[in-house]
C-alpha positions, 0 to 999 in steps of 0.5 A: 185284684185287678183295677182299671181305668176309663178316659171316656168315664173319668172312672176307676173300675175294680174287677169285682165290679166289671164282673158285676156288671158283665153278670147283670148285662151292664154296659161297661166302658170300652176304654179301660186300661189295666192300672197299678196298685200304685197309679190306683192309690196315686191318682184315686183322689185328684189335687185341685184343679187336676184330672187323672188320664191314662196316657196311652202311648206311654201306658201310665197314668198321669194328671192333666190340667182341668179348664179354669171355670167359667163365671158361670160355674164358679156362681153356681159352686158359690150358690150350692155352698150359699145354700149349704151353709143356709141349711146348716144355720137352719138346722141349728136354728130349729132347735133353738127357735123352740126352746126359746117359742117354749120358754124353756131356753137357757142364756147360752141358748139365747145368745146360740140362737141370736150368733145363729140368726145373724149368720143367716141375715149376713149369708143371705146377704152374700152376693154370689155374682161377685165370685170369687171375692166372697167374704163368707161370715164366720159360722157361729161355734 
């Protein structure tokens, strides 16, 4: 199967979907390159910080260097995990605030539920303006 590549998009394209698309009246890139098995198993999952390009003058395809982030976005990567780890320390909790509420925990659900109480107050201490030297608390096992 043919695959494809786009500049404009940042896109992998297989011919099954340009066909999809061209049957379903969907625009479709007007950049693709025909890619290699090989380019497309390559460069299908970038490096850090890497980007795929199809280098048109010398009709491959190569990494470039994506721009550093700015404050700003490396704040707004440093919230969005600041939140998922919020989530996940919440969603371990739920189960065990009730037992506890019930009076049906054990021991070990006690101590569960107090590592994951701790975690929370200490991830919602965590300021994120200090990227990059956040020191992340461990998550309890």
């Amino acid at each position: 199967m043919k695959k494809y590549f786009s500049n404009s998009e940042n896109s992998f394209y297989l011919q099954e979907t340009i066909d999809s698309y061209i049957a379903e009246d969907i625009a479709i890139p007007e950049d693709l390159f025909e890619v290699t098995e090989d380019e497309y198993i390559t460069y299908a999952v970038s490096p850090d910080r890497k980007a795929p390009h199809y280098n048109t003058s010398r009709k491959c395809m190569e990494w470039v260097d994506l721009p550093a982030l700015s404050q700003e976005e490396l704040i707004a990567n440093a919230e969005a995990l600041k939140a998922f780890k919020m989530s996940q320390a919440d969603d371990a909790v739920k189960p065990l605030q009730d037992a506890v509420d019930t009076k049906m925990a054990t021991n070990d659900e006690s101590e569960k539920l107090l590592a994951w109480k701790r975690y929370r107050v200490l991830l919602n201490r965590i300021d994120t303006s200090s990227v990059p030297d956040i020191e992340w608390p461990d998550c309890p096992s």
